[in-house]
DSSP file (Angstrom, degrees, kcal/mol; ACC not computed):
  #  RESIDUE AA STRUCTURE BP1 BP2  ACC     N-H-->O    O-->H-N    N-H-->O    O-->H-N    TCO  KAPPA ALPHA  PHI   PSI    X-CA   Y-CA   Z-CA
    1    1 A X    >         0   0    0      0, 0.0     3,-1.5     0, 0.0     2,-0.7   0.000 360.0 360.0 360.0 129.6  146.4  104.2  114.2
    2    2 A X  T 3   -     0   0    0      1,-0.2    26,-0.0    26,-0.0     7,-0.0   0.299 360.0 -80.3  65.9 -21.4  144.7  107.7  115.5
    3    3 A X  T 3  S+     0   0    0     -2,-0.7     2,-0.5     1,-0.4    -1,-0.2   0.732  88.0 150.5 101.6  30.3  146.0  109.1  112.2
    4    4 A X    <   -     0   0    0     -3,-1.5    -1,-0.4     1,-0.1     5,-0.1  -0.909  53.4 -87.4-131.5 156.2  149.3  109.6  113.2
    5    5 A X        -     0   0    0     -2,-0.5     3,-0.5     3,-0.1     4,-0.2   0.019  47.4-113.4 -57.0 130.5  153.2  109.6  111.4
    6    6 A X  S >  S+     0   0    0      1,-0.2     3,-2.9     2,-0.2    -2,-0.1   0.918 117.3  66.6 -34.5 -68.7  154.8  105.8  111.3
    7    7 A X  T 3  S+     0   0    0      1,-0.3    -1,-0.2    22,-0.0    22,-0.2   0.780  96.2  43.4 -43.3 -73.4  157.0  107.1  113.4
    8    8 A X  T 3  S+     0   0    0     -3,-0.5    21,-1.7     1,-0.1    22,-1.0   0.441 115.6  51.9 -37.0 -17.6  154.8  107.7  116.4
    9    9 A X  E <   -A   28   0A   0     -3,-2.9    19,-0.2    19,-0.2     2,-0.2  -0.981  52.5-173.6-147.9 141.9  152.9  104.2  116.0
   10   10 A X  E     +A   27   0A   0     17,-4.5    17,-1.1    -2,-0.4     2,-0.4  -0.821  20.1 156.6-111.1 157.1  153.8  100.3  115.7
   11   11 A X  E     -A   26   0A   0     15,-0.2     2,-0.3    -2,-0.2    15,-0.2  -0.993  20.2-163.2-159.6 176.5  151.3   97.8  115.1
   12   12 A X  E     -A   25   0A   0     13,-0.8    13,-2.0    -2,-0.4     2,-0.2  -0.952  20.7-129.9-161.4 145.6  151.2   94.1  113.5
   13   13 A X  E     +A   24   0A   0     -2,-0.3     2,-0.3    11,-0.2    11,-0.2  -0.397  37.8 173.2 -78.2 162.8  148.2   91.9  112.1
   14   14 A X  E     -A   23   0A   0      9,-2.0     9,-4.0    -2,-0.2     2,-0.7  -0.826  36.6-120.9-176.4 144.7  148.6   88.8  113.7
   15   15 A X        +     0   0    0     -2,-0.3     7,-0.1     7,-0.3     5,-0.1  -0.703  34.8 172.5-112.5  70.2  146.1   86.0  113.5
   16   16 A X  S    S+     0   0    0     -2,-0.7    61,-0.9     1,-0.2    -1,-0.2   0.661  79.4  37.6  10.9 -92.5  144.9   85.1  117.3
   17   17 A X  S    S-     0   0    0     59,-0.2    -1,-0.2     4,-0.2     5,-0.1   0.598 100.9-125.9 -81.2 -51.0  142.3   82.7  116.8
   18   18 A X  S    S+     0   0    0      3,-0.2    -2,-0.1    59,-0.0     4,-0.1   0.779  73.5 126.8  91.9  35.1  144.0   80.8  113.8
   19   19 A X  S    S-     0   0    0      2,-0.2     2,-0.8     0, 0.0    -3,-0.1   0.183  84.9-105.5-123.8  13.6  140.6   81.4  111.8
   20   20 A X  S    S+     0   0    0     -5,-0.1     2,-0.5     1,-0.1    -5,-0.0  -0.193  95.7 105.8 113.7 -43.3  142.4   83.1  108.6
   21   21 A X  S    S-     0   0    0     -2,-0.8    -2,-0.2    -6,-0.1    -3,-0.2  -0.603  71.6-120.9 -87.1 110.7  141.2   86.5  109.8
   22   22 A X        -     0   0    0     -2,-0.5    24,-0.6    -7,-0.1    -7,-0.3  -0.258   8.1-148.1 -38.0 132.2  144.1   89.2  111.7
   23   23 A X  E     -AB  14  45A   0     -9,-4.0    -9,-2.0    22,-0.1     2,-0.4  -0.146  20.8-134.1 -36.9 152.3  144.2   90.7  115.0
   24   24 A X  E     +AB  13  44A   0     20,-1.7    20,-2.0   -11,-0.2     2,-0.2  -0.874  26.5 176.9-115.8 148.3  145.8   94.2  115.1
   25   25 A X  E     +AB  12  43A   0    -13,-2.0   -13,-0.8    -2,-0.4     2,-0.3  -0.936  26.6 121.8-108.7  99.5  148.4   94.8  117.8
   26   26 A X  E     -AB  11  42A   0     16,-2.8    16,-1.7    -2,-0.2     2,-0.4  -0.766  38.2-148.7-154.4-161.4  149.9   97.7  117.7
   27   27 A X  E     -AB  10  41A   0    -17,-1.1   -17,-4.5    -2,-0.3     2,-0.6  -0.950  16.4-116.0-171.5 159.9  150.4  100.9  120.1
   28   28 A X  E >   -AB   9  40A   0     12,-0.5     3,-2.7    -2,-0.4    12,-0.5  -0.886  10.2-153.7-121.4 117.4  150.8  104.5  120.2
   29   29 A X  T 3  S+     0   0    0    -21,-1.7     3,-0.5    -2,-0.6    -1,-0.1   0.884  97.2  58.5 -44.3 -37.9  154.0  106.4  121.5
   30   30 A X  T 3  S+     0   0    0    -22,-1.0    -1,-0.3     1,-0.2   -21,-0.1   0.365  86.2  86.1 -90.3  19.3  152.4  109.3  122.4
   31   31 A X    <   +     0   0    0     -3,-2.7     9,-0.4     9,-0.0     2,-0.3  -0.363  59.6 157.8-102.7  33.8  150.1  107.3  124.7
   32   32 A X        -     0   0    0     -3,-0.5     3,-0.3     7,-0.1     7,-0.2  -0.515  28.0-152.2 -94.0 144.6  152.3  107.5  127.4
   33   33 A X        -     0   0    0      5,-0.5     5,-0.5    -2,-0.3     4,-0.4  -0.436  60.1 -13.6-118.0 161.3  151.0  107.0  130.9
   34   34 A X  S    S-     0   0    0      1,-0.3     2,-2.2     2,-0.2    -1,-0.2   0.347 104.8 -85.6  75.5  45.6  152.4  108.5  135.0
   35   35 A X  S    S+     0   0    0     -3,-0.3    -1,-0.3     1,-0.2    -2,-0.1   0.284 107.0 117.4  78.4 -12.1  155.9  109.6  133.4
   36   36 A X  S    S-     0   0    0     -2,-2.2    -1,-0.2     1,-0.1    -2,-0.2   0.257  87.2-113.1 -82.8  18.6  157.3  106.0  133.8
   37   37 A X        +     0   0    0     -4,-0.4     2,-0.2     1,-0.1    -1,-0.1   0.831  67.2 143.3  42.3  53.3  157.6  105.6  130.1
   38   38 A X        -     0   0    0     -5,-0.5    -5,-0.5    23,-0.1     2,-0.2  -0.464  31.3-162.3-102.7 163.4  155.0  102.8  129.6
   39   39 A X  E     - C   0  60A   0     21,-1.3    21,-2.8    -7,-0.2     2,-0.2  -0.905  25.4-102.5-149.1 153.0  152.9  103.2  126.3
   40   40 A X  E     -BC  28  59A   0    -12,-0.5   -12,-0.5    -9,-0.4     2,-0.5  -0.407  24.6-143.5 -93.8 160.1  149.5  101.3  125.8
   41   41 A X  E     -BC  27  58A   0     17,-3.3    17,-0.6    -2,-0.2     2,-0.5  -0.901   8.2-156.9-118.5 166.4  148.9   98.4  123.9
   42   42 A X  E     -B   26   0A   0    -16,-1.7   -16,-2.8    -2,-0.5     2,-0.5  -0.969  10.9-172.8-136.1 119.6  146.0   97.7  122.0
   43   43 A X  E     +B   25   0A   0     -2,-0.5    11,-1.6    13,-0.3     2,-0.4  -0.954  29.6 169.7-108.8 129.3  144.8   94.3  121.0
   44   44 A X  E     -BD  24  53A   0    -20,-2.0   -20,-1.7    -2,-0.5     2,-0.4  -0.843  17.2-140.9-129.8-177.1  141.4   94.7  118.2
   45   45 A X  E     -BD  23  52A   0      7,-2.8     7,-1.3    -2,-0.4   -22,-0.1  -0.937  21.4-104.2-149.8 119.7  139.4   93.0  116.1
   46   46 A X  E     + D   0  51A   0    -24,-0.6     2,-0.3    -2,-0.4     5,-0.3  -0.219  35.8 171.4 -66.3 140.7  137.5   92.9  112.9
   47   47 A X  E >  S- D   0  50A   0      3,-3.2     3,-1.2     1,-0.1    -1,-0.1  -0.846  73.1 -42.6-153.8  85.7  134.0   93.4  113.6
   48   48 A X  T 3  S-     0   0    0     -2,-0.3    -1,-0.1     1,-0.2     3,-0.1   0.993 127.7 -35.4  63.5  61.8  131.9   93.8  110.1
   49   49 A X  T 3  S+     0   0    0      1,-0.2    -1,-0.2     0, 0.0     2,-0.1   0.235 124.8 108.8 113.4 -40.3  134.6   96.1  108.6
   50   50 A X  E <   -D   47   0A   0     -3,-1.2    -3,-3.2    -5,-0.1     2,-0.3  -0.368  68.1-129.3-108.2 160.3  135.4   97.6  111.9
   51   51 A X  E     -D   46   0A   0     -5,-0.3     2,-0.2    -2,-0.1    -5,-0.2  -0.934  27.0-165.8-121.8  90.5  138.3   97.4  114.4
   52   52 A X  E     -D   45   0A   0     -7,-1.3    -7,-2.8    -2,-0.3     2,-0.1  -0.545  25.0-124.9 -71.7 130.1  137.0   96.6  118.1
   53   53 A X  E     +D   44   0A   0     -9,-0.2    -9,-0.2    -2,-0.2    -1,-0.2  -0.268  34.3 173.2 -70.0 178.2  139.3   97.1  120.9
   54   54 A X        +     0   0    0    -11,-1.6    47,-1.2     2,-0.1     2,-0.3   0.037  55.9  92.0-171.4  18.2  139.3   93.3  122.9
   55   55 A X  B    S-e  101   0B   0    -12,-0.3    47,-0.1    45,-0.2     3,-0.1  -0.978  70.8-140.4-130.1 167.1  141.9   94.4  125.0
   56   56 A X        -     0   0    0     45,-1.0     2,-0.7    -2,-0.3   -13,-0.3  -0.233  64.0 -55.2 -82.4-170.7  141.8   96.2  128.8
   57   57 A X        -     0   0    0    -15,-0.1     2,-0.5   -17,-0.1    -1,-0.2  -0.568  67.1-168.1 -76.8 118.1  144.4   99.0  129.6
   58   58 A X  E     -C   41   0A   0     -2,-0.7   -17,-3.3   -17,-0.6     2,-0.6  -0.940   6.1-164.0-106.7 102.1  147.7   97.4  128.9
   59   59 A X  E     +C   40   0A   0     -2,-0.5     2,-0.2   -19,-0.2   -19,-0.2  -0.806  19.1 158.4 -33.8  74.8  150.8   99.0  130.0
   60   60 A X  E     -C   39   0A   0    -21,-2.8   -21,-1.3    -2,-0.6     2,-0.8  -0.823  47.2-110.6-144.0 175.1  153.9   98.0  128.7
   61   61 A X    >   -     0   0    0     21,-0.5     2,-5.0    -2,-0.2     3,-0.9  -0.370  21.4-149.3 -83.2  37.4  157.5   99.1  128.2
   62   62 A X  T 3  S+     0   0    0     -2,-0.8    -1,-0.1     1,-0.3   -24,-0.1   0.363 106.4  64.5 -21.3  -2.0  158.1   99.7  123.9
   63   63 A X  T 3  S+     0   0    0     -2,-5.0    -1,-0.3     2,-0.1    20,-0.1   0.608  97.5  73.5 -84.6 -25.1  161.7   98.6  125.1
   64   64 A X  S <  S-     0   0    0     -3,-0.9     2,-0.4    18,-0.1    19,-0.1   0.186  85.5-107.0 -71.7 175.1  160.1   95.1  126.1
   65   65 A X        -     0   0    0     15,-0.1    17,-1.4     2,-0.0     2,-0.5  -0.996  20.6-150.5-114.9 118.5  159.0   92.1  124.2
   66   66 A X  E     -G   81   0C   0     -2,-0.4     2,-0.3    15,-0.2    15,-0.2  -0.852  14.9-149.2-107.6 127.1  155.3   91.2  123.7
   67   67 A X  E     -G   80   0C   0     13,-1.9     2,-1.6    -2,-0.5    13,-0.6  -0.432  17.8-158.3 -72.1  93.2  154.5   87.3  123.2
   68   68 A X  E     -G   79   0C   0     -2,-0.3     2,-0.2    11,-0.2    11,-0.2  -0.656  39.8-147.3 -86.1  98.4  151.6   85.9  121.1
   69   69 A X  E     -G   78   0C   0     -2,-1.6     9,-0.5     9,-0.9    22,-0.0  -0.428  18.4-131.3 -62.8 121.7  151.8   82.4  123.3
   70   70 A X  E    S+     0   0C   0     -2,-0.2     8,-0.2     7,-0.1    -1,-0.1   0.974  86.9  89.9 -13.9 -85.9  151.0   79.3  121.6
   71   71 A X  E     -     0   0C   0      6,-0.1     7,-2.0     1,-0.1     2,-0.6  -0.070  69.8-160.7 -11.3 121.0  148.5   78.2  124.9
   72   72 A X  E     -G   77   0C   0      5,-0.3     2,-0.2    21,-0.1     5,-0.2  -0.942  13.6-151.9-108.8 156.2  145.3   79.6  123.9
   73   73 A X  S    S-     0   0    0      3,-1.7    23,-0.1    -2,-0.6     4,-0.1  -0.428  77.9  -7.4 174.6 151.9  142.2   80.5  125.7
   74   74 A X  S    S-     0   0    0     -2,-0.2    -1,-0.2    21,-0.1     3,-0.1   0.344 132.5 -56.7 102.9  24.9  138.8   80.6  124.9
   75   75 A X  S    S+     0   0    0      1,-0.2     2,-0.3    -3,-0.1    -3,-0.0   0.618 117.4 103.2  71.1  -4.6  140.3   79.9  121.2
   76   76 A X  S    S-     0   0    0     18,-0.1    -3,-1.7   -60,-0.1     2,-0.3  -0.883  78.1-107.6-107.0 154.3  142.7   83.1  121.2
   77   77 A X  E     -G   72   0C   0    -61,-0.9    -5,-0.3    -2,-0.3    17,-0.2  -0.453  40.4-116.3 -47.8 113.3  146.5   83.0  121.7
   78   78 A X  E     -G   69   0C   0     -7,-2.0    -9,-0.9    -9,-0.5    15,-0.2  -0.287  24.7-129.2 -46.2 163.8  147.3   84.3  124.8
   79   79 A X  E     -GH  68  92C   0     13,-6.0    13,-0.9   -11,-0.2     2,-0.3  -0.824  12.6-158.6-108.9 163.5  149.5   87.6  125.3
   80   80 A X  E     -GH  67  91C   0    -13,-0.6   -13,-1.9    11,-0.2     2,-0.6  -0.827   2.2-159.9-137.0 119.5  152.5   88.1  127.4
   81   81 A X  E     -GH  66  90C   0      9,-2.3     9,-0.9    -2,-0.3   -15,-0.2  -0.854   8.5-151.1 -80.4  75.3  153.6   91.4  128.4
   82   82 A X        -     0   0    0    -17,-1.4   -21,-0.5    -2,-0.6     2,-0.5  -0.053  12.6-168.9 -64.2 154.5  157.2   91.7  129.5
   83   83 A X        -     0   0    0      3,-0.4     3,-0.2   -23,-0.1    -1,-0.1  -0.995  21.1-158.6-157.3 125.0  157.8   94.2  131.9
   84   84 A X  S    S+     0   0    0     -2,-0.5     3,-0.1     1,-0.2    -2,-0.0   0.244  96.8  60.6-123.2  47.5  161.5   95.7  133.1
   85   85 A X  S    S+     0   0    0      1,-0.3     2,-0.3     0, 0.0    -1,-0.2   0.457 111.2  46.1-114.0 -11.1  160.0   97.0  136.4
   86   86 A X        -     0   0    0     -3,-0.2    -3,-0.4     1,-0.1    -1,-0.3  -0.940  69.6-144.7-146.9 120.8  159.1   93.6  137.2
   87   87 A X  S    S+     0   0    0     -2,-0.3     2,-0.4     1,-0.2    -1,-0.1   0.401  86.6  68.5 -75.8  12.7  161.0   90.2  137.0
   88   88 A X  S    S-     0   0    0     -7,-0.1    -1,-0.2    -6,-0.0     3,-0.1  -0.919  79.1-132.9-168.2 110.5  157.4   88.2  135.9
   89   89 A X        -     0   0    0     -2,-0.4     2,-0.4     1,-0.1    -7,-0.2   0.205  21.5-118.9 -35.4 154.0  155.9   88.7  132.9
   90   90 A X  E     -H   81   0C   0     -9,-0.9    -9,-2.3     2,-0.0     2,-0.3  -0.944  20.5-147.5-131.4 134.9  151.9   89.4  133.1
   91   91 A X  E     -H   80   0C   0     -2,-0.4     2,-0.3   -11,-0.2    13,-0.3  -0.787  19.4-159.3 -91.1 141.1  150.2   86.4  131.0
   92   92 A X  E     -H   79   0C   0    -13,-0.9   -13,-6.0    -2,-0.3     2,-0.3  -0.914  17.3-162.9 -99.2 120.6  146.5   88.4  129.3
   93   93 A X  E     -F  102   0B   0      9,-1.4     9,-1.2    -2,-0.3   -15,-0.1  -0.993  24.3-103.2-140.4 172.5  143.8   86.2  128.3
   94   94 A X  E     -F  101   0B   0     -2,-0.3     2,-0.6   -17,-0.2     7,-0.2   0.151  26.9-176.2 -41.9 127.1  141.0   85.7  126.5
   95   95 A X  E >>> -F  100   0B   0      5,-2.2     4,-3.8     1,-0.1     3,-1.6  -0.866   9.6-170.1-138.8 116.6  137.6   85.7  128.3
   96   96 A X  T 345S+     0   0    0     -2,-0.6    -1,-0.1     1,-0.2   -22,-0.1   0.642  83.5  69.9 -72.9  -2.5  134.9   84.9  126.0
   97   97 A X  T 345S+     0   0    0      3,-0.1    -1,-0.2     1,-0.0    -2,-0.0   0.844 122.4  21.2 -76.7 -31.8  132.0   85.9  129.0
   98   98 A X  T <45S-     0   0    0     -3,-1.6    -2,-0.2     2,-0.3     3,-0.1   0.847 102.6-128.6-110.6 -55.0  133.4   89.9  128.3
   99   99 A X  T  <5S+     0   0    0     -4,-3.8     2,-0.2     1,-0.4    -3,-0.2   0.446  72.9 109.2  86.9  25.1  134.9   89.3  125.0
  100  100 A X  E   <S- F   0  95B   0     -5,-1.1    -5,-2.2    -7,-0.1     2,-1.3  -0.916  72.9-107.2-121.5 173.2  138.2   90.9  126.3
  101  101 A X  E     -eF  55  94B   0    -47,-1.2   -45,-1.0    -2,-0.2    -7,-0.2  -0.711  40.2-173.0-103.4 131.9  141.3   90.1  127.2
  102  102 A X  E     - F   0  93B   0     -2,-1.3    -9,-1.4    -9,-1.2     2,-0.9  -0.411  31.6 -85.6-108.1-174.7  142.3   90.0  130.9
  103  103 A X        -     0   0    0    -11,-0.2     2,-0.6    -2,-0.2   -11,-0.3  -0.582  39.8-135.8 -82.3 101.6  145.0   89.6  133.2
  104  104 A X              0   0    0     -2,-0.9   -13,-0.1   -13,-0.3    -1,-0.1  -0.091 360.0 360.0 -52.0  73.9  145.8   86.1  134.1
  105  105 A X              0   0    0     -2,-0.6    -1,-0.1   -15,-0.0    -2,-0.0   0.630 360.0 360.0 -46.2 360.0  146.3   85.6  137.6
């Protein structure tokens, strides 16, 4: 990701949709946001070759867990974003009208 030392980025394929093809998931440390030591996360998608982001600006803690949920919808997995500023987790899903994912209210 960005071209930058393992060390500096995590990422995992992970298969969404359940259609054979990987997701990436992954983030970059050095993408760290208002000093609170959040890093973003990036959900994309292969698109002819190419790797489309499909996710909004995700915050989350690299300390944390994030959840590819069983539930889907719209035909992707939901995400869940653990958070330890906040005792409830923030559910992101799929909305096939944007072709991102957003934040489940």
């Amino acid at each position: 990701m960005h071209g930058v030392f393992k060390d500096d980025a995590a990422a995992v394929f992970f298969d969404l949709t359940g259609n054979g093809e990987n997701e990436l998931i992954g983030t970059h440390y050095a993408s760290i946001s208002a000093g609170n030591g959040n890093t973003l996360l990036y959900i994309l998608k292969n698109e002819n070759g190419k790797y489309k982001r499909i996710s909004p600006t995700i915050y989350f803690d690299p300390s944390t867990q994030v959840y590819a949920l069983e539930h889907k919808t719209n035909g992707y997995r939901d995400i869940l974003v653990e958070s330890l500023f906040s005792k409830t987790p923030v559910i992101y899903a799929y909305d096939k009208n944007t072709g991102m994912y957003e934040k489940k209210e």
